[in-house]
C-alpha positions, 0 to 999 in steps of 0.5 A: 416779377421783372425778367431778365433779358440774357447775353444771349437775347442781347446778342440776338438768339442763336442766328446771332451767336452763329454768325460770331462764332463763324467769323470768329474761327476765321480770326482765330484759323488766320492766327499763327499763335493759335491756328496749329490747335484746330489742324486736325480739327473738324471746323464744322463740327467745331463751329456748331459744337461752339455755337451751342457751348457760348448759347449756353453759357450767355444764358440761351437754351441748353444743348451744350453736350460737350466734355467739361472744359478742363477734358476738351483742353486736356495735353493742349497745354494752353498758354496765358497768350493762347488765351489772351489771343482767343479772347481778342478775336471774340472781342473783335468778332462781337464788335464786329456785329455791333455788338456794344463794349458793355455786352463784349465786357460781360461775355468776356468776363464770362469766358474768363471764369473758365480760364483755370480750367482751360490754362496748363493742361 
């Protein structure tokens, strides 16, 4: 039986996936179209909170215990540019680690399958 190896083994694990994550919040927060959504956020809880939900959902250990995506978005109200600004600062962050085009396209694609659940809530 061939195993195979998931996003978050080609990633590299959850040191990876934390450092993405911490760099990615600084592309998000230094963005007007999206920064006001974390105002009243607590970032460090926010940062581990998204580091466990992207292990998670790129294959790694589950210790995501957080609200479904349609309840964490809820009155936010999300737009398809809020979206697509979000999706360009994981893109950019990923790159930012070296981490190959094919694997960005994959956690992209991954992250898209949630959009009907994020968008116009």
């Amino acid at each position: 039986m061939v195993s195979e190896t998931t996003l978050y083994d080609k990633l590299g694990g959850e040191g990876a996936i934390t450092a993405v994550v911490d760099y990615f919040y600084e592309l998000v927060l230094a963005d007007e179209t999206v920064k006001h959504f974390f105002n009243n956020t607590d970032m460090e809880k926010q940062r581990k909170h998204q580091a466990k939900f992207f292990s998670f959902a790129l294959g790694g250990p589950n210790q995501y215990t957080g609200a479904s995506m349609a309840k964490a978005h809820a009155g936010m109200n999300l737009q398809e540019e809020h979206f697509k600004a979000i999706a360009t600062h994981l893109h950019d962050a990923l790159a930012h680690f070296g981490v190959g085009a094919d694997e960005i396209n994959q956690v992209l694609a991954k992250v898209s399958t949630l959009k009907d659940d994020i968008l116009h809530k």
